[in-house]
C-alpha positions as CSV (number, residue, x, y, z in Angstrom):
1,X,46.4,82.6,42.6
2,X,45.1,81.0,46.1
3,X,43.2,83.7,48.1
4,X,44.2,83.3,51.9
5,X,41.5,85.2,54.5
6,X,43.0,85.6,58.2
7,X,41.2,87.2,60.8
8,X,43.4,89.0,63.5
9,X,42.4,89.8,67.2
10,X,44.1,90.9,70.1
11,X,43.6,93.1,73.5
12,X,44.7,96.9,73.4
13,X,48.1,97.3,72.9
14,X,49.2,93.8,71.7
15,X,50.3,95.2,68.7
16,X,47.7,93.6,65.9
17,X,48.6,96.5,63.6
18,X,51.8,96.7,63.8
19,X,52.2,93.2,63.4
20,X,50.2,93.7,59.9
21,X,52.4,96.5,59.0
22,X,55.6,94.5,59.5
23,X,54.5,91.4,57.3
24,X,53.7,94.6,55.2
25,X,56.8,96.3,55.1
26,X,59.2,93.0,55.5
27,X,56.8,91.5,51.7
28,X,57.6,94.6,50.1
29,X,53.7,95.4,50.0
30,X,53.8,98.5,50.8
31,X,53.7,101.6,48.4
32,X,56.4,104.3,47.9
33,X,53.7,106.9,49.3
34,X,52.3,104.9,52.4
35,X,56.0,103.9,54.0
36,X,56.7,107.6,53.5
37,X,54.0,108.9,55.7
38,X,54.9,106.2,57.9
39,X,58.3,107.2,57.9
40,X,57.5,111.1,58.1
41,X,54.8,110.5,61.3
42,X,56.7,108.2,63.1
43,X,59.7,111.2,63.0
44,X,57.2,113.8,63.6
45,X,56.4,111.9,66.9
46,X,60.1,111.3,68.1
47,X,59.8,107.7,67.6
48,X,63.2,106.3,66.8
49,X,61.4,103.4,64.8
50,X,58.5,102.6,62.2
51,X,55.2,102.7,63.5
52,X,53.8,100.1,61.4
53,X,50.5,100.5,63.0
54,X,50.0,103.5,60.9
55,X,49.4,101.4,57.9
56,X,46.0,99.7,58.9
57,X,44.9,101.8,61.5
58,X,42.9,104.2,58.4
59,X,40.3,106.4,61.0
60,X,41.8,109.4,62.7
61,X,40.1,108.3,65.9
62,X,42.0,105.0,65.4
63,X,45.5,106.6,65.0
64,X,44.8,109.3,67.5
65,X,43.8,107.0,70.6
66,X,46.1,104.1,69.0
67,X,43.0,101.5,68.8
68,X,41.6,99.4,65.9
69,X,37.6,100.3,66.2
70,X,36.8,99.5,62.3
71,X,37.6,96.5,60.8
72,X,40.1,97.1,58.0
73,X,41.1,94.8,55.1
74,X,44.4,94.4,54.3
75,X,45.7,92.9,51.0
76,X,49.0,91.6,49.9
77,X,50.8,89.0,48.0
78,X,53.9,86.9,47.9
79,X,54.6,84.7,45.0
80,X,52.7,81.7,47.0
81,X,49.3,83.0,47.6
82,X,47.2,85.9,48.4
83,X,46.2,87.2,51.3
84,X,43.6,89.4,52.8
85,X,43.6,90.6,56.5
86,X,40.8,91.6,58.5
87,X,42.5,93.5,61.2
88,X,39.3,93.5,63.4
89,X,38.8,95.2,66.8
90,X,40.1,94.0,70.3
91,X,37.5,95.9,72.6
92,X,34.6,94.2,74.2
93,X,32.0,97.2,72.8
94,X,33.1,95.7,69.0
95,X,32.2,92.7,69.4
96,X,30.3,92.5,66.5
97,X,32.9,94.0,64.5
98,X,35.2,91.2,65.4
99,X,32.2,88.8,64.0
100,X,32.3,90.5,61.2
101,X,35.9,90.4,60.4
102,X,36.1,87.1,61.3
103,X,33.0,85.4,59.7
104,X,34.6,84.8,55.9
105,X,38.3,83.8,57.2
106,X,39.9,80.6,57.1
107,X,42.8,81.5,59.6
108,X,42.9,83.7,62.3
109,X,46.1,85.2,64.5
110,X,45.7,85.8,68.4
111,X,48.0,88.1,69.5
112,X,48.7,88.0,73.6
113,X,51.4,90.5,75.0
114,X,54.2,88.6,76.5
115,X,53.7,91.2,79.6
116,X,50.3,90.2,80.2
117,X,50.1,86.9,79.1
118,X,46.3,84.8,78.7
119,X,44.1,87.9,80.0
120,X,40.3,88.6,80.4
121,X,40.1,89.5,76.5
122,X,42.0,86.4,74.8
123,X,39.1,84.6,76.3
124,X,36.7,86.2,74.4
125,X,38.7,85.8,70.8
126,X,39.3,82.2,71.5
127,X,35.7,81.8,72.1
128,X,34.7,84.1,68.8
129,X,36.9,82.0,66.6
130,X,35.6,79.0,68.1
131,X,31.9,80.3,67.3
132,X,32.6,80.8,63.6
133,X,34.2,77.2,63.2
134,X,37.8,78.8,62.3
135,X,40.0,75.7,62.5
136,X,43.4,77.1,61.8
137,X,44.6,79.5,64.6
138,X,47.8,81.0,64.7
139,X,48.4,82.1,68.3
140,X,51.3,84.9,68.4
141,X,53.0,85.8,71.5
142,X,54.4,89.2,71.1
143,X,56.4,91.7,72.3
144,X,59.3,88.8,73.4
145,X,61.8,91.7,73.1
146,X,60.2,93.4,76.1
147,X,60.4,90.2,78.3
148,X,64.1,89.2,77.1
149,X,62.8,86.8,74.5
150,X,62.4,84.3,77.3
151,X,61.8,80.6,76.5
152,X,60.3,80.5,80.2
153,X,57.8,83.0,79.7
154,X,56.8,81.5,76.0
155,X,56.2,78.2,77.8
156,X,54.6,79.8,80.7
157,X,51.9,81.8,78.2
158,X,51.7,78.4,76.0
159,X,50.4,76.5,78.7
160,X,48.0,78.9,80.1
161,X,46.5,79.1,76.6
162,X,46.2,75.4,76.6
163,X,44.1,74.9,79.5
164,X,42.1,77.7,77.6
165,X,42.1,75.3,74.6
166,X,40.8,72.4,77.3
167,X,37.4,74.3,77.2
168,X,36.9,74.1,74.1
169,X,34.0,72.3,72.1
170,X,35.8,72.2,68.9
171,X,38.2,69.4,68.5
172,X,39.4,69.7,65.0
173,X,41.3,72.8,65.4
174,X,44.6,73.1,65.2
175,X,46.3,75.8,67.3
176,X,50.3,77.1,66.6
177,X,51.9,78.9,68.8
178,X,54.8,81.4,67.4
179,X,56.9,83.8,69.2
180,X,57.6,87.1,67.3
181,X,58.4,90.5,68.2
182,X,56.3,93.0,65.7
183,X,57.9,96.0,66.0
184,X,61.5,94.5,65.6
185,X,60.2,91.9,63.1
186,X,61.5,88.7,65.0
187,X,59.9,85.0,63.7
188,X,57.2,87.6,61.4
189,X,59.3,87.4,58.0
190,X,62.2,86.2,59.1
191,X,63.8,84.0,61.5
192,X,64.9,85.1,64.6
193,X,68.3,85.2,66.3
194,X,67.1,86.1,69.6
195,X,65.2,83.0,70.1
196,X,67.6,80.5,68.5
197,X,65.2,77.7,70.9
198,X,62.3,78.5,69.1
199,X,62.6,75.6,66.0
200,X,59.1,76.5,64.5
201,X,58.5,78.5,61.5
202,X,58.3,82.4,61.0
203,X,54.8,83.6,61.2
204,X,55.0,83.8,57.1
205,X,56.3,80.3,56.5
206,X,53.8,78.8,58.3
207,X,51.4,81.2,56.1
208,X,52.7,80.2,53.1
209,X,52.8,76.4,53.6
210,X,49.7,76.1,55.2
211,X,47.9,73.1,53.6
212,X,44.3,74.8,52.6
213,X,42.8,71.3,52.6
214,X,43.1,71.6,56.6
215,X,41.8,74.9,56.9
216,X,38.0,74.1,56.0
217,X,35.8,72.5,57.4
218,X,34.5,69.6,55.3
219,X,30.9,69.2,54.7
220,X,27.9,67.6,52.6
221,X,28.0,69.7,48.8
222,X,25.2,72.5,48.7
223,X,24.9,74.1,45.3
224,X,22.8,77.1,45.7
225,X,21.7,78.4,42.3
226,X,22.5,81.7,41.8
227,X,21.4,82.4,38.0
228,X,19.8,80.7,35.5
229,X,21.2,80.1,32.4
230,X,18.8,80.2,29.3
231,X,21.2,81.5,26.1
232,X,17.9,81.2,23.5
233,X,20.6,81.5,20.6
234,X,20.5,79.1,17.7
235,X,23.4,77.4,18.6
236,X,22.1,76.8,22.4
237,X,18.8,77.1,21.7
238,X,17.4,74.2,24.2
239,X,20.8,75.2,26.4
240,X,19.7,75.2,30.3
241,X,22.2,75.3,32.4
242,X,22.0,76.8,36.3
243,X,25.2,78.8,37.7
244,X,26.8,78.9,40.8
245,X,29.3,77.8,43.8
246,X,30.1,74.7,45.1
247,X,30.3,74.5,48.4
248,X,31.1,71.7,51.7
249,X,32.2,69.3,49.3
250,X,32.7,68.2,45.5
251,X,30.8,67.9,42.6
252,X,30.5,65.2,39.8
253,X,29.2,64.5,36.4
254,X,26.7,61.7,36.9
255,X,26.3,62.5,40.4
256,X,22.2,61.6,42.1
257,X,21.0,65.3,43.5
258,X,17.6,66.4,44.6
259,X,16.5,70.2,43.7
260,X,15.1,72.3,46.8
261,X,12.7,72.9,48.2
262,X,10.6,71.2,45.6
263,X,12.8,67.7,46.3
264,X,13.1,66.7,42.3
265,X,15.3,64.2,41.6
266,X,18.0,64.0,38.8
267,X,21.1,63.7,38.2
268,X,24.3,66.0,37.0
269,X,24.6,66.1,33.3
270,X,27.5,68.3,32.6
271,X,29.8,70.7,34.3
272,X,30.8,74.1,32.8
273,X,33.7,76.8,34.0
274,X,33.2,79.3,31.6
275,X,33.0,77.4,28.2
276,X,35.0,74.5,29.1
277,X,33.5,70.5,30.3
278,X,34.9,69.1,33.4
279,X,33.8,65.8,34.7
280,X,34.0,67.4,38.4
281,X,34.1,70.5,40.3
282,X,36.0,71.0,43.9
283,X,34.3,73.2,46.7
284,X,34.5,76.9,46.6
285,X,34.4,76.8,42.8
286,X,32.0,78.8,40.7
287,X,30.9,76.5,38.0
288,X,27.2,76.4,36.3
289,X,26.0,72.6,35.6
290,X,23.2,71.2,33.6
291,X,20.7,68.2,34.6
292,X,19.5,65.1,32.9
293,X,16.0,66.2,33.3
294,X,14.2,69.2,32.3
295,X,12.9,69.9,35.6
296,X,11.9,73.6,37.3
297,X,15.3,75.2,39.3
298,X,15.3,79.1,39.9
299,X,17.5,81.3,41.3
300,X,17.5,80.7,45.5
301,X,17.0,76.8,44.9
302,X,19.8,74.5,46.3
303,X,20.8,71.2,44.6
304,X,22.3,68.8,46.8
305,X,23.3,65.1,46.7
306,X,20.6,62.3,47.0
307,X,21.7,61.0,50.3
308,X,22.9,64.7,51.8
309,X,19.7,66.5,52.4
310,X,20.1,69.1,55.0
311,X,17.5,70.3,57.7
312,X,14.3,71.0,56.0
313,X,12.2,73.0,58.0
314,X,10.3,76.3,59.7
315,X,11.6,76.7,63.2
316,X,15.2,76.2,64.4
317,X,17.4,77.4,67.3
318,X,20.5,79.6,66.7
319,X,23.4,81.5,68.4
320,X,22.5,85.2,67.4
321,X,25.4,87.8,68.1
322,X,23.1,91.2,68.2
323,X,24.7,94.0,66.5
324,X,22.1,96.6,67.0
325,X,21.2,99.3,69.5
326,X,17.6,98.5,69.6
327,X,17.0,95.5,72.0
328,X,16.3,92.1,70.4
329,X,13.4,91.2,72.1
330,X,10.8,88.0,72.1
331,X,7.6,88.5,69.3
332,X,10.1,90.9,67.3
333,X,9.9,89.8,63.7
334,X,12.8,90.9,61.2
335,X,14.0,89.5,57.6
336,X,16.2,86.4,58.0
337,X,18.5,86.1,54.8
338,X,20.2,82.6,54.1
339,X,22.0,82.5,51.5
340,X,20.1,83.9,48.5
341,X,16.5,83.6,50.2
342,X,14.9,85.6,52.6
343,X,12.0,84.8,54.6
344,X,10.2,86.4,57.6
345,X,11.1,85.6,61.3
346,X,9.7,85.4,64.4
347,X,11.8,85.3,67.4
348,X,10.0,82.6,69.4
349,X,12.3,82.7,72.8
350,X,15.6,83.9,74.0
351,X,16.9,81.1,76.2
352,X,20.1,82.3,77.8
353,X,22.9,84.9,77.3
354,X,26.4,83.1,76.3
355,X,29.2,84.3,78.2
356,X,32.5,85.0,75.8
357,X,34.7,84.0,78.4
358,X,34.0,80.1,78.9
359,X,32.1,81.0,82.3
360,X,28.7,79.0,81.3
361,X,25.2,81.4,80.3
362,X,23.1,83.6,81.5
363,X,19.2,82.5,82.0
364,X,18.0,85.5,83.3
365,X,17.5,87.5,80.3
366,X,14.8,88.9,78.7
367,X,16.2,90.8,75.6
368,X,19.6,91.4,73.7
369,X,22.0,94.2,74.0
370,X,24.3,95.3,71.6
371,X,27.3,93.3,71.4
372,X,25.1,90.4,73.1
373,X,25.5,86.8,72.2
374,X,22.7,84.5,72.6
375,X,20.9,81.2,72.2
376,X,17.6,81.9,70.0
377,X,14.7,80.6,68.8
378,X,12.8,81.5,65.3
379,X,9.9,80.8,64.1
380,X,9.3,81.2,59.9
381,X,6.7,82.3,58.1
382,X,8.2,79.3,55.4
383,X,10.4,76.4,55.2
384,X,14.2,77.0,54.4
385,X,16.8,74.3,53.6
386,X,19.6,74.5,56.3
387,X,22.8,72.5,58.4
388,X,23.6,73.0,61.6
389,X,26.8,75.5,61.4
390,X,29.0,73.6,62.9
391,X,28.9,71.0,60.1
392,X,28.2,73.3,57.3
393,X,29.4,77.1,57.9
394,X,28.3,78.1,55.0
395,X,24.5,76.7,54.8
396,X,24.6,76.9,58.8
397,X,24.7,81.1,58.9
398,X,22.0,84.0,58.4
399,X,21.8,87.9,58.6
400,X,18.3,89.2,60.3
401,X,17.3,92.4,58.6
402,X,14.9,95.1,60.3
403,X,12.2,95.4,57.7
404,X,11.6,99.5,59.4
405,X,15.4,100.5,58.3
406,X,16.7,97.8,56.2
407,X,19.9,97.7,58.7
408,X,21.4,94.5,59.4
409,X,20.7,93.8,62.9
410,X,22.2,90.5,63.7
411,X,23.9,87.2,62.7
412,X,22.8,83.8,63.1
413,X,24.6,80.1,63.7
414,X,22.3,77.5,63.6
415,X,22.3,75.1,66.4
């Protein structure tokens, strides 16, 4: 079954979680034990409804102050598709969390309170989503009941979102905008009959018929070898074959590739899923393939197509979002991961601070905090084999690593 990733965000009090817990509990997804300690807790607090929040929010400090800090996964299914839910962090101080959550989703919901409206905050998920190259986004304007499920105020919030939208360097999104109410479950499951004006789908339907084709952003194929494939029985005794995912774009029996970094050239013999032939292989699938030639590949190469090479070289310029308390300073040096390969890095300069609400950068900046994001310059102790991220989000995003504690410190978009 299709696997669906969504990434939520929202300010304080929007109601992420209890949105999660409604498609939740409206699915069926929840278990016997978990709706009755939602049921006992919410009575045990006088609350004369369910606090769906209770089902994602999993740390005690989360369901004490009634704040997402962790980034929780949530999984459940209908009989379309999958999904899994990274109910990530609102506040400012987890930002990185909210990277995190975000970085392997397809979709992501906003959620604005109706109250409030386009605040400080929604600036900052906006621009998040719009750094990882999410092209779906599903923004959710909640708590109508508390505004009198007003059409006005929907409009009102829709076009101050837009001219948020109007700042925006990535064209190929598409934004939806859906009226619900979480806690009552309006236009989350089911259709409302408070807002009979509202003639767009239920937070769900558009979930469930969401075309995946428009949800990824189509690139060159990169074919990074993960294992290879050398049975030495007497049936497949000469048998090399190289396994791996597909990713960006397809893959085809006959197809012209080059092998990285040592630039081979060949072309695609056969395609394998498990012990079956297939004359091609869509992205995202995990496949192993054989060449016409006999030629060197091992693990952490890439195969690509003949006339698709990507960036291959030492030094490139990224937007780093820091996610450690020690400073990220000029001259440090840390382990850049991409993909499979690590090499060491240098950073060469830290050009400006990027300012998560649209306002422009900061130049005058010598080091990154926490939380920071950045524009950054590395230097590589070897070449690596990379796309800018906004073509390719797969081949376009690295981890440093502090070689002292082995942490992850920070991730990397390549400009």
């Amino acid at each position: 079954m299709e696997v669906l990733k969504i990434a939520t965000a929202g300010s304080v009090d929007d109601g992420k979680s209890t949105l999660i817990g409604r498609l939740l509990y409206d699915t069926k997804s929840l278990t016997d034990d978990k709706l009755e300690a939602i049921e006992h807790s919410s009575k045990k607090k006088g609350y004369d409804y369910l606090d769906f929040s209770l089902a994602t929010d999993g740390l005690v400090a989360e369901r004490e102050q009634g704040i997402t800090i962790d980034v929780a996964h949530i999984y459940f299914s209908t009989k379309t598709r999958s999904y899994i839910i990274a109910d990530t962090p609102g506040h400012v101080e987890y930002t990185r969390n909210m990277v995190t959550g975000a970085s392997t989703s397809q979709v992501a919901i906003i959620l604005i309170d109706a109250r409030h409206g386009v605040i400080e905050q929604t600036y900052r998920h906006f621009f998040i989503n719009n750094l990882l190259r999410i092209k779906s986004v599903i923004v959710c304007i909640n708590k109508m009941d508390l505004v009198g499920f007003s059409e006005e105020r929907y409009d009102e919030i829709k076009a101050d979102f837009e001219k948020l939208v109007d700042k925006s360097d990535y064209e190929d999104q598409n934004i939806t905008y859906i009226p619900v109410s979480a806690l009552k479950g309006d236009n989350v499951v089911d259709k409302s009959d408070a807002m009979p004006w509202f003639g767009g789908q239920t937070l769900l339907e558009y979930l469930e018929k969401l075309d995946t084709v428009n949800i990824y952003n189509r690139g060159k194929m990169r074919f990074p070898v993960q294992y290879v494939i050398r049975p030495k029985t007497e049936e497949f005794h000469d048998f090399r074959g190289y396994a791996g995912k597909v990713y960006g774009g397809d893959i085809n029996v006959g197809d012209e590739v080059v092998v990285l970094p040592s630039e081979t050239r060949t072309k695609v013999k056969e395609i394998y899923f498990n012990d079956k032939k297939y004359q091609s292989a869509a992205r995202r699938s995990s496949i192993s393939i054989t060449l016409e030639n006999n030629v060197n590949v091992s693990r952490g190469d890439m195969i690509v197509k003949a006339n698709e090479l990507p960036r291959i070289e030492k030094a490139f310029t990224a937007k780093v979002c820091w996610m450690c308390s020690k400073p990220l300073v000029a001259g440090s040096k840390y382990v850049l991961q991409h993909g499979i390969n690590k090499v060491l890095a240098k950073v060469s300069e830290i050009h400006h601070k990027i300012e998560t609400d649209f306002s422009g950068v900061d130049t005058q900046v010598s080091s990154l905090q926490i939380n920071d994001i950045a524009s950054v310059s590395f230097q590589l102790n070897k070449p690596i084999f990379f796309d800018a991220f906004k073509e390719h989000r797969t081949n376009g995003a690295f981890i440093l690593i502090d070689p002292q504690t082995n942490n992850t410190s920070g991730v990397g978009f390549i400009e």
